[in-house]
Backbone as JSON Lines, residues from 0, in Angstrom:
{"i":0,"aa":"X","n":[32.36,-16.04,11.0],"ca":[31.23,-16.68,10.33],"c":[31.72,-18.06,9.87]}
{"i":1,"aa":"X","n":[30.97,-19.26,9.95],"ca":[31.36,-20.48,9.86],"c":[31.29,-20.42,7.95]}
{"i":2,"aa":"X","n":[31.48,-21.94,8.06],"ca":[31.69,-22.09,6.24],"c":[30.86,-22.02,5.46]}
{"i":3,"aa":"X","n":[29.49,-23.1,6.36],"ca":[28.02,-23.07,5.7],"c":[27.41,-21.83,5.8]}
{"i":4,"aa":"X","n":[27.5,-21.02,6.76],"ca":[26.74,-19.79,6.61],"c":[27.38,-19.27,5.35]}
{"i":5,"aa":"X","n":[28.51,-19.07,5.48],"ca":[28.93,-17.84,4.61],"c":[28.37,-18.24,3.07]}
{"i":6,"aa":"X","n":[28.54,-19.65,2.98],"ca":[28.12,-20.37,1.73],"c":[26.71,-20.09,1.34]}
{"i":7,"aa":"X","n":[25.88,-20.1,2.81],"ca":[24.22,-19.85,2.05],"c":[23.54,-18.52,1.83]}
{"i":8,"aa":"X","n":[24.55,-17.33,2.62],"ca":[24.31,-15.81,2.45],"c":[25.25,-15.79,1.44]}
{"i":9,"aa":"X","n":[26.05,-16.42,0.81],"ca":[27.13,-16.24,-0.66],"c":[25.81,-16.47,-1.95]}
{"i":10,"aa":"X","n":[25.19,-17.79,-1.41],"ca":[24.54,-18.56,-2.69],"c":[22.68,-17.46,-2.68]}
{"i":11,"aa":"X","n":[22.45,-16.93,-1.41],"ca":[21.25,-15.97,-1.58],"c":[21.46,-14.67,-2.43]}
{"i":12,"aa":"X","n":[22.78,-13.67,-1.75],"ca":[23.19,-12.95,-2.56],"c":[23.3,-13.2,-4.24]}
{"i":13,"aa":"X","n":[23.89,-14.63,-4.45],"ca":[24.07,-14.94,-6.2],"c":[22.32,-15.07,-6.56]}
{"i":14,"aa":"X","n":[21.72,-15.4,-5.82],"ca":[20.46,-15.55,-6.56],"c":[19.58,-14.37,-6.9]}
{"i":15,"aa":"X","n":[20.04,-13.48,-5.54],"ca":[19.13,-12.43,-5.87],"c":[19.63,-11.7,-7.06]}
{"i":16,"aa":"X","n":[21.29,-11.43,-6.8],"ca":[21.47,-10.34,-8.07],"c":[21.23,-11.32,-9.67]}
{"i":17,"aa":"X","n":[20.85,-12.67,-9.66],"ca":[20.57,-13.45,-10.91],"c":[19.19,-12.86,-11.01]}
{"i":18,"aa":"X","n":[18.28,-13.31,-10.47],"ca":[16.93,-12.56,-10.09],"c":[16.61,-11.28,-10.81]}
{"i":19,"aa":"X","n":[17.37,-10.22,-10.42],"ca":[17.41,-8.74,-10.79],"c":[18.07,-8.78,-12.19]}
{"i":20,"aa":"X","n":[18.94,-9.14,-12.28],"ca":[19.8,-8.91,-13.82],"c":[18.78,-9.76,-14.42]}
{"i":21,"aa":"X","n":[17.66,-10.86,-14.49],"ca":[16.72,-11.31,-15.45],"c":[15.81,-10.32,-15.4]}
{"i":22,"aa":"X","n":[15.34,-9.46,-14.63],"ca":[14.24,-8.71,-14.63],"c":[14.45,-7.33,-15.56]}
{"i":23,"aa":"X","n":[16.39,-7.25,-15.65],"ca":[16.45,-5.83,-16.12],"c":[16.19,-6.26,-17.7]}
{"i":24,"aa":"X","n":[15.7,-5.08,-18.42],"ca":[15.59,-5.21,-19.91],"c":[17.11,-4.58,-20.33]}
{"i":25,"aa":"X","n":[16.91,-4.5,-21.92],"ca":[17.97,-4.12,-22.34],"c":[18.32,-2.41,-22.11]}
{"i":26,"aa":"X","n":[18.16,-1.35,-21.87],"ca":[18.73,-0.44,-21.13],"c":[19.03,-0.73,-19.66]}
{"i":27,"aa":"X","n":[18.63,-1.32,-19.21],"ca":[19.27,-1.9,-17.69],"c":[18.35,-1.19,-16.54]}
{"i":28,"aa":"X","n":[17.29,-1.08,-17.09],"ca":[16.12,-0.66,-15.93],"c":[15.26,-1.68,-15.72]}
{"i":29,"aa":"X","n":[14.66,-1.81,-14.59],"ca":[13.68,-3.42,-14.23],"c":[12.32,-2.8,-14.37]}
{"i":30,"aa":"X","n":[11.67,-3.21,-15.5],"ca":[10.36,-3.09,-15.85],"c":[9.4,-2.63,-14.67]}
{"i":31,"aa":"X","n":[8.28,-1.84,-14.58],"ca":[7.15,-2.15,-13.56],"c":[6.16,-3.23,-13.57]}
{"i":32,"aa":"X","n":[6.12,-3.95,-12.35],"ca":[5.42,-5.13,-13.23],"c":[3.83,-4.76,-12.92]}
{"i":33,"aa":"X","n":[3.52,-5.91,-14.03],"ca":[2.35,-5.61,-14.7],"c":[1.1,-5.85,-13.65]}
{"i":34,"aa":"X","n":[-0.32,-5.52,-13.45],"ca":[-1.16,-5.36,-12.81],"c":[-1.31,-6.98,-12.38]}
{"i":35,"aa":"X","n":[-1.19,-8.07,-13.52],"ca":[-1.74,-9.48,-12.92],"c":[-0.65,-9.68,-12.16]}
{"i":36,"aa":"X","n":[0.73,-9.65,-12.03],"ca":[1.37,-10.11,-11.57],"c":[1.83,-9.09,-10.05]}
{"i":37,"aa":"X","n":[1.64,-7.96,-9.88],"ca":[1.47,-7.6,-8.7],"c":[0.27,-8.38,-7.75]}
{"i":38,"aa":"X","n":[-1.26,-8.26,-8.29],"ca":[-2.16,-9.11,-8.37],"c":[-1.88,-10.22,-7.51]}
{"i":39,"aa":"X","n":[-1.35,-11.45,-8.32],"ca":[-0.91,-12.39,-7.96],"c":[-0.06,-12.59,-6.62]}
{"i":40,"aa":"X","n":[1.29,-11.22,-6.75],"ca":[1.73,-11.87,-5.36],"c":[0.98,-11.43,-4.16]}
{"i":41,"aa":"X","n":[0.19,-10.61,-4.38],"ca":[-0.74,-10.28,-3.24],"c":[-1.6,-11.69,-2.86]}
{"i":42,"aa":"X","n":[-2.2,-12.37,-3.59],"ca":[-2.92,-13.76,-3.38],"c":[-1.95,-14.52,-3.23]}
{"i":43,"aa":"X","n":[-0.43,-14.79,-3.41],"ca":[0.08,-15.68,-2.99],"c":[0.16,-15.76,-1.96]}
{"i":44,"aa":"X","n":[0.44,-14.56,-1.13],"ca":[0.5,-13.96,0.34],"c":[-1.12,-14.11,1.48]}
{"i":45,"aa":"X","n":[-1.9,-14.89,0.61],"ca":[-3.07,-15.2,1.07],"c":[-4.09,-14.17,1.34]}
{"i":46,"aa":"X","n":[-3.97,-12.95,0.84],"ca":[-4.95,-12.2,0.09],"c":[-5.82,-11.93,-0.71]}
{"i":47,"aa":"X","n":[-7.04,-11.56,-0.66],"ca":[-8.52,-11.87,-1.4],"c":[-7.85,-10.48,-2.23]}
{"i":48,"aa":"X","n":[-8.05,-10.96,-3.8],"ca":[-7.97,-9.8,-4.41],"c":[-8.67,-9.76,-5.26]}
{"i":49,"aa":"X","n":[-9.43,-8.33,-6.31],"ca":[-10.77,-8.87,-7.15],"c":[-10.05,-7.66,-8.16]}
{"i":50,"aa":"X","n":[-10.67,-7.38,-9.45],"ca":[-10.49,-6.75,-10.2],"c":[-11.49,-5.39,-9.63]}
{"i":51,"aa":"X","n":[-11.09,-4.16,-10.36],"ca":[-11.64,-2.9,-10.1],"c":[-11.98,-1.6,-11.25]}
{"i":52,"aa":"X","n":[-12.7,-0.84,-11.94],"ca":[-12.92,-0.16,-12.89],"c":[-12.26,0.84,-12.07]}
{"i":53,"aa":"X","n":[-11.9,1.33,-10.9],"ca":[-11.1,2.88,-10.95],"c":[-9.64,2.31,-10.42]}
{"i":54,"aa":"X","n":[-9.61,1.09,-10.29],"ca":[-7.84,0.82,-10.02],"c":[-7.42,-0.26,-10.7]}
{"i":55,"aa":"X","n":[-6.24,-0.99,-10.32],"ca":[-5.57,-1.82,-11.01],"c":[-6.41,-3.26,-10.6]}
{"i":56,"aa":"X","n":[-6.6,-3.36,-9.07],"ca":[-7.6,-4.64,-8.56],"c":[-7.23,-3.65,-7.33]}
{"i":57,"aa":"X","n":[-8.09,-4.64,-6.41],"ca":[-8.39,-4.38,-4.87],"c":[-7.84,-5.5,-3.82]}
{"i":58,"aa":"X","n":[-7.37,-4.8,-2.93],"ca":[-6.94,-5.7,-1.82],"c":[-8.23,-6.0,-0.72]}
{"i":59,"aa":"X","n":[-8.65,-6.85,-0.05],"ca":[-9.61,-7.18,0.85],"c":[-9.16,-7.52,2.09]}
{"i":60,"aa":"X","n":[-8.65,-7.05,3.07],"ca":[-8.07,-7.73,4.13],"c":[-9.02,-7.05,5.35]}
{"i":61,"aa":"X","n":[-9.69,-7.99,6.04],"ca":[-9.83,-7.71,7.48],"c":[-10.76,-6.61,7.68]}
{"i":62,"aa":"X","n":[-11.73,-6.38,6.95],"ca":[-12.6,-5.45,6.22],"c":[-12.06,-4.05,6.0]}
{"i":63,"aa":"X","n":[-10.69,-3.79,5.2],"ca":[-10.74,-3.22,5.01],"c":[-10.24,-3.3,3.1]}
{"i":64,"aa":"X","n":[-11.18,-2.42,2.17],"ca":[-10.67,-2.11,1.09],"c":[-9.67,-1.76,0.27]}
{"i":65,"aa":"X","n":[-8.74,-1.62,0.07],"ca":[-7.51,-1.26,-0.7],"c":[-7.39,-0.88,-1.96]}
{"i":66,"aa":"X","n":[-7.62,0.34,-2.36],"ca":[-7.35,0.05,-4.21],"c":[-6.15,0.19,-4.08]}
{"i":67,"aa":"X","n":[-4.85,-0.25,-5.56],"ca":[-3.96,-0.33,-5.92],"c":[-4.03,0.11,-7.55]}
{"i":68,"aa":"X","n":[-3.17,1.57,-7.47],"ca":[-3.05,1.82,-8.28],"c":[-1.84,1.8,-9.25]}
{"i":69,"aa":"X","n":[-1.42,1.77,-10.53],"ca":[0.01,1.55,-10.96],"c":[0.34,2.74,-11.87]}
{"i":70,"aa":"X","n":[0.81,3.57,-11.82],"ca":[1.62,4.88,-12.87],"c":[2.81,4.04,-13.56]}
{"i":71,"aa":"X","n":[2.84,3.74,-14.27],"ca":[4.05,3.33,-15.13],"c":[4.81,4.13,-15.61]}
{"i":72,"aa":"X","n":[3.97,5.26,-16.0],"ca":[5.26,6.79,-16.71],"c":[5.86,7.03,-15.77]}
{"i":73,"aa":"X","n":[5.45,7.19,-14.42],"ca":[6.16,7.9,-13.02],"c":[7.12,7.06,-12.49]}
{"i":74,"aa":"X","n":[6.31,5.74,-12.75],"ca":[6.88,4.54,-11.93],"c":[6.39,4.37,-10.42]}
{"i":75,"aa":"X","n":[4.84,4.93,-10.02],"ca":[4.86,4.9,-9.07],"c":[3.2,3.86,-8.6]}
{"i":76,"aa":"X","n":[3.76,3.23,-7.21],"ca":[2.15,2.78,-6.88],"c":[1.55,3.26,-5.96]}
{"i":77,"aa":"X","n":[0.3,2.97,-5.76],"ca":[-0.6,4.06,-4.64],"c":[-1.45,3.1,-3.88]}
{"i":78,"aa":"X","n":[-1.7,2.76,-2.86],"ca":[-2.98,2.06,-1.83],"c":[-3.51,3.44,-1.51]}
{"i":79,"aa":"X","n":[-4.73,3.12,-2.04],"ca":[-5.6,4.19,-1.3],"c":[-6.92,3.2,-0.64]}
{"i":80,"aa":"X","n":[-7.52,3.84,0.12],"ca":[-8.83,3.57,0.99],"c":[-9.97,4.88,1.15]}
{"i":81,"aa":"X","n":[-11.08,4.42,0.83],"ca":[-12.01,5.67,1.22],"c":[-13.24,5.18,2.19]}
{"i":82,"aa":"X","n":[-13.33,5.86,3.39],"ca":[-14.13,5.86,4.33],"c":[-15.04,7.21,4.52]}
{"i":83,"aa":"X","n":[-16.37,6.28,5.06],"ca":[-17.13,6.94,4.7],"c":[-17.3,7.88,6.46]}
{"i":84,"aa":"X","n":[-17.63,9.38,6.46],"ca":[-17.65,9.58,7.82],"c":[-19.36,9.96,8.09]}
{"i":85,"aa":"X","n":[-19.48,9.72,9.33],"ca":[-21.28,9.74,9.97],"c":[-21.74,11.43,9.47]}
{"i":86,"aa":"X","n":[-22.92,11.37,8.84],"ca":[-23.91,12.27,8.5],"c":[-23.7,13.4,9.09]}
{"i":87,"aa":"X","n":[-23.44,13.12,10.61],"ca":[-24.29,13.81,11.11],"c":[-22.52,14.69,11.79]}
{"i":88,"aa":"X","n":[-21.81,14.26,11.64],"ca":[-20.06,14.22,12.1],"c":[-20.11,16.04,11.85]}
{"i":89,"aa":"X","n":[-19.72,16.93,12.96],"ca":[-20.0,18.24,12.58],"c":[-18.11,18.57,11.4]}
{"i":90,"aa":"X","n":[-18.37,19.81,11.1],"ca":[-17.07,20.0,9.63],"c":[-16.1,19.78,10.35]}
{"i":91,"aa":"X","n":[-15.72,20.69,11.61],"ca":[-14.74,21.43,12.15],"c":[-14.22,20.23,12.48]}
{"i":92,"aa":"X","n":[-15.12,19.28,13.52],"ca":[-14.18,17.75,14.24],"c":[-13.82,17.13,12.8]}
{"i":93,"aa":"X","n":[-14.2,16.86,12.07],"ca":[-13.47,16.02,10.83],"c":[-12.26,16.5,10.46]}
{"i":94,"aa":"X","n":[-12.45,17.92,10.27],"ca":[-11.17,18.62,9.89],"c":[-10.0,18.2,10.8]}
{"i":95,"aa":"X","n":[-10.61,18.49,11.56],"ca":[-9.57,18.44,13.24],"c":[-8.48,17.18,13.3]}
{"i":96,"aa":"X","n":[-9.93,16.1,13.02],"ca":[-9.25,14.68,12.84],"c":[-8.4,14.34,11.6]}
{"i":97,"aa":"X","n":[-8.68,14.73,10.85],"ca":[-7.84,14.5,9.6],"c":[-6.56,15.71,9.76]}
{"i":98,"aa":"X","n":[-6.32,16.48,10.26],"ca":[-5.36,17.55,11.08],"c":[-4.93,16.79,11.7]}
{"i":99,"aa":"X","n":[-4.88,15.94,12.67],"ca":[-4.22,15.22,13.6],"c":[-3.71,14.0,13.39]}
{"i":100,"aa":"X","n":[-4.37,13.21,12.26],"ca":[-4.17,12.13,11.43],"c":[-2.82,12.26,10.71]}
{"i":101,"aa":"X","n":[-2.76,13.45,9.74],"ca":[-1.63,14.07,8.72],"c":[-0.06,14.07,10.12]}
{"i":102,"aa":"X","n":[-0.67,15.13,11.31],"ca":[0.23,15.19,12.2],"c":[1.49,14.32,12.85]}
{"i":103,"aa":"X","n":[0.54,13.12,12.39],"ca":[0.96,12.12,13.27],"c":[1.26,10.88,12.79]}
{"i":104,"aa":"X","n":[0.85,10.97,11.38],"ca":[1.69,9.89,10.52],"c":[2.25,10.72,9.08]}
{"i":105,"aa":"X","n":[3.63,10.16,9.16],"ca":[4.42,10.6,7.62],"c":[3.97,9.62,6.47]}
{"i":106,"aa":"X","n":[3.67,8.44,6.85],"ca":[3.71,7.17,5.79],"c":[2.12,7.6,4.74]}
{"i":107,"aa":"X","n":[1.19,7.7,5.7],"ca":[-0.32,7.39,4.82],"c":[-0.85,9.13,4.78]}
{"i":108,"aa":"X","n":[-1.32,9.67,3.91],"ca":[-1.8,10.98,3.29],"c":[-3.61,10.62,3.83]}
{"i":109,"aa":"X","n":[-4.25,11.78,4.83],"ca":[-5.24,12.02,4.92],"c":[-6.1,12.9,4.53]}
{"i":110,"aa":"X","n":[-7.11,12.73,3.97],"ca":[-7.48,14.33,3.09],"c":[-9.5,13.96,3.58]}
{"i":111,"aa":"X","n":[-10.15,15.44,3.2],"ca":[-11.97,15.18,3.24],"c":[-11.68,15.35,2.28]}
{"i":112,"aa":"X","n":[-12.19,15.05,0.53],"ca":[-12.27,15.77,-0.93],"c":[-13.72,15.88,-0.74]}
{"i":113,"aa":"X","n":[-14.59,15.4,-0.4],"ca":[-15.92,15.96,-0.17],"c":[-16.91,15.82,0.81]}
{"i":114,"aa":"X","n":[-17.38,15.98,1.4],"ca":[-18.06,16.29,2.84],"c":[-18.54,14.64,2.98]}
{"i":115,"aa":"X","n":[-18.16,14.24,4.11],"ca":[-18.55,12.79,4.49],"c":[-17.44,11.75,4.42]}
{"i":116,"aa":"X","n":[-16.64,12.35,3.65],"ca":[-15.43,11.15,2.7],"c":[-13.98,11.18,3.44]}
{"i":117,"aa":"X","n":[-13.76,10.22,4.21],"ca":[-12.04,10.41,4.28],"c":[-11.53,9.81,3.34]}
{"i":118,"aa":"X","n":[-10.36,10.2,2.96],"ca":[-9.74,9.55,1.67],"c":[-7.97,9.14,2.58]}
{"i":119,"aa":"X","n":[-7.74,8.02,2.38],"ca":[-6.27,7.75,2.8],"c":[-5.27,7.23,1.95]}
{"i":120,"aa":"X","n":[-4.04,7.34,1.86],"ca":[-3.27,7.33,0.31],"c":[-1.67,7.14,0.75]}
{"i":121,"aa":"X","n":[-1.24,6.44,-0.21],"ca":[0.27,6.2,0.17],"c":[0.88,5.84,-1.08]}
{"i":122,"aa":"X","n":[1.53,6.75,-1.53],"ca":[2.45,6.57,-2.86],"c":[3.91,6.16,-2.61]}
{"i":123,"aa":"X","n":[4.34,5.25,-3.26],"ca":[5.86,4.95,-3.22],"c":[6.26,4.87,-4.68]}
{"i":124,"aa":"X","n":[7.94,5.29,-5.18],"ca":[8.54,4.98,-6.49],"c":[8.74,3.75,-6.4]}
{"i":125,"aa":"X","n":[8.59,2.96,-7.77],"ca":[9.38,1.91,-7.6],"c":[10.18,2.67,-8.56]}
{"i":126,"aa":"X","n":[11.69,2.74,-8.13],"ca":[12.67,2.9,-8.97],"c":[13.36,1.91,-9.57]}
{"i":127,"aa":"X","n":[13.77,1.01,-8.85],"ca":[14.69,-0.49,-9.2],"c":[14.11,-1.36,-9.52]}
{"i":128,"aa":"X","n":[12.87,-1.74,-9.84],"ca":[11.73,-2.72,-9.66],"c":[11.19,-2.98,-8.34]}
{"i":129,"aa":"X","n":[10.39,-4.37,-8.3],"ca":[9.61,-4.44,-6.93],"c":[9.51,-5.29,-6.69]}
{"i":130,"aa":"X","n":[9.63,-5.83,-5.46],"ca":[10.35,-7.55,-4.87],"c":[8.79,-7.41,-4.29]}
{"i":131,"aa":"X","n":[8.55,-8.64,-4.34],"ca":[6.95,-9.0,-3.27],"c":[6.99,-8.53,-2.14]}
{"i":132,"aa":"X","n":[7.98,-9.44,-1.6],"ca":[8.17,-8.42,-0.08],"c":[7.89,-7.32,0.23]}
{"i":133,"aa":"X","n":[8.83,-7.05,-0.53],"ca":[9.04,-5.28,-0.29],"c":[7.18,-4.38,-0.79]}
{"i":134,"aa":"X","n":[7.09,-4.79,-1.42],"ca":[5.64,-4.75,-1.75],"c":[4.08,-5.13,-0.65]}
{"i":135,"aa":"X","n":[4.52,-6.4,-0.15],"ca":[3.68,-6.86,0.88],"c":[3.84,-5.94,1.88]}
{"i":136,"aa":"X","n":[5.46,-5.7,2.69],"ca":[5.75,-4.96,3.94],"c":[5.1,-3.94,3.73]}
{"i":137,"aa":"X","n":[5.39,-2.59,2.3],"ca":[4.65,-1.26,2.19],"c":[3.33,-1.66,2.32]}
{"i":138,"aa":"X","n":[2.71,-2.87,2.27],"ca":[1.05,-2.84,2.36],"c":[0.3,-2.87,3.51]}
{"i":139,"aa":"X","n":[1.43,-3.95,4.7],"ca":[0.59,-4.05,5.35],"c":[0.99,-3.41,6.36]}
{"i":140,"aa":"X","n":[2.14,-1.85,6.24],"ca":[2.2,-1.31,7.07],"c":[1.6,-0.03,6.78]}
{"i":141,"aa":"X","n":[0.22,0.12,5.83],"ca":[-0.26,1.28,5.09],"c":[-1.49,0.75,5.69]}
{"i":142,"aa":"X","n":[-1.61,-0.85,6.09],"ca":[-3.08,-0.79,6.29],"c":[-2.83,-0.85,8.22]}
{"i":143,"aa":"X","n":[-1.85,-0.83,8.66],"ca":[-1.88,-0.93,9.64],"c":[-2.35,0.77,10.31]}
{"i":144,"aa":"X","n":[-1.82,1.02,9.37],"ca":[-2.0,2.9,10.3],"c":[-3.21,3.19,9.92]}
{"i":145,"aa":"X","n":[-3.84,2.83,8.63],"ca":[-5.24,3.28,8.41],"c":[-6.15,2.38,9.19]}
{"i":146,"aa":"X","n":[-6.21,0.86,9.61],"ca":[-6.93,0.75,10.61],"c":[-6.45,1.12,12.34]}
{"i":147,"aa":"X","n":[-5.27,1.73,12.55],"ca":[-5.12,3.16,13.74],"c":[-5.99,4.05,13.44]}
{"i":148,"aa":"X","n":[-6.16,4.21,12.15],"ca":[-6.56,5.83,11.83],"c":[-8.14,5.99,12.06]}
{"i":149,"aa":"X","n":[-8.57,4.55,11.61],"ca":[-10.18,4.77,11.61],"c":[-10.78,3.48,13.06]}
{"i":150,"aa":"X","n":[-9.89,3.31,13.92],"ca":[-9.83,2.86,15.11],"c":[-10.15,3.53,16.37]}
{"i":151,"aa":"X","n":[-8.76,3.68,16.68],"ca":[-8.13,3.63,17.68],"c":[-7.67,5.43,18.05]}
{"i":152,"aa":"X","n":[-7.61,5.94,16.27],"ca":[-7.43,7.5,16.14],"c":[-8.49,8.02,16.63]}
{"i":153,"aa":"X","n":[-9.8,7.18,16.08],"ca":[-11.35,7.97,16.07],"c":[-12.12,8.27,17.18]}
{"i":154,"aa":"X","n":[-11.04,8.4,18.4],"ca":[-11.98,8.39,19.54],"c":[-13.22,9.02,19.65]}
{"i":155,"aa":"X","n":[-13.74,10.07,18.44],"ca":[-15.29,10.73,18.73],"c":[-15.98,10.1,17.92]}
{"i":156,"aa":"X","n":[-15.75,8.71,17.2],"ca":[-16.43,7.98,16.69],"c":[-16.89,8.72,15.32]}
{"i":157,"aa":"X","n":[-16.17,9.37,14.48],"ca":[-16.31,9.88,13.04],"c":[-16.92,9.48,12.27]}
{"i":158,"aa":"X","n":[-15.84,7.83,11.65],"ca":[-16.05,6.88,10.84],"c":[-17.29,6.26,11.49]}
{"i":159,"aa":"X","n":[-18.05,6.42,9.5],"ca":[-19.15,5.43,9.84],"c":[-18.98,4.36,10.02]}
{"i":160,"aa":"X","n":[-19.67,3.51,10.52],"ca":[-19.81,1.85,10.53],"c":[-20.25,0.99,9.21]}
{"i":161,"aa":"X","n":[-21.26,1.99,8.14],"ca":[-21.75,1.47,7.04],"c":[-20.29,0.93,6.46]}
């Protein structure tokens, strides 16, 4: 490794662990951060985000919805999405699909909680705190499988269009 490299992966490393040791409080755990400032790096990242009465705010990307939820006792956050499925969609194929959905992805949780409704969900700890990044990547690889899921999964055409 030449001099300058080693110098600018030396001087990234010093920044990040400066970074982290400002974030830790005095027991030496890194706070969860707070709803505006998750918020925020989502819009820095050029994301429409709005406030929400059953979550923390909402993500808007590419028509699809996002709530974001924050557990602070647990330490944990959640993207969920709820889609609505066609009237007329018989039980058994929904089941089936949401059976094959669960099958076939570990990352995003598929569930019916009540007749018509897919519900899709993805919880992660933050244990150490939570870098944007790392935050952005879990997002937009949660919305990537849920628009598979209500795509490209749906070949009998489930999901409504409303």
């Amino acid at each position: 490794m030449n001099k300058s490299l080693s110098l600018v992966v030396g001087c990234v490393c010093a920044l990040s662990l400066a970074l982290w040791a400002y974030a830790a409080n005095v027991s030496g755990s890194v706070e969860m951060p707070a709803p505006a400032v998750l918020q925020s790096s989502f819009e820095a990242a050029g994301l429409a985000c709005r406030a929400d009465k059953d979550a923390a705010f909402v993500i808007s990307d590419d028509g699809i919805d996002t709530y974001v939820q924050i557990d602070t006792d647990n330490r944990l956050l959640t993207y969920y999405s709820v889609w609505r499925l066609k009237k007329d969609a018989p039980e058994l194929r929904t089941l089936q699909y949401v059976n094959r959905l669960n099958d076939q992805s570990l990352l995003v949780r598929f569930c019916i909680p009540q007749p018509n409704t897919l519900w899709c969900d993805y919880q992660f700890k933050v244990a150490d705190g939570a870098a944007a990044a790392h935050l952005l990547d879990n997002y937009r690889t949660y919305v990537a499988v849920v628009r598979d899921a209500v795509g490209a999964q749906d070949a009998e055409g489930l999901v409504s269009e409303e």
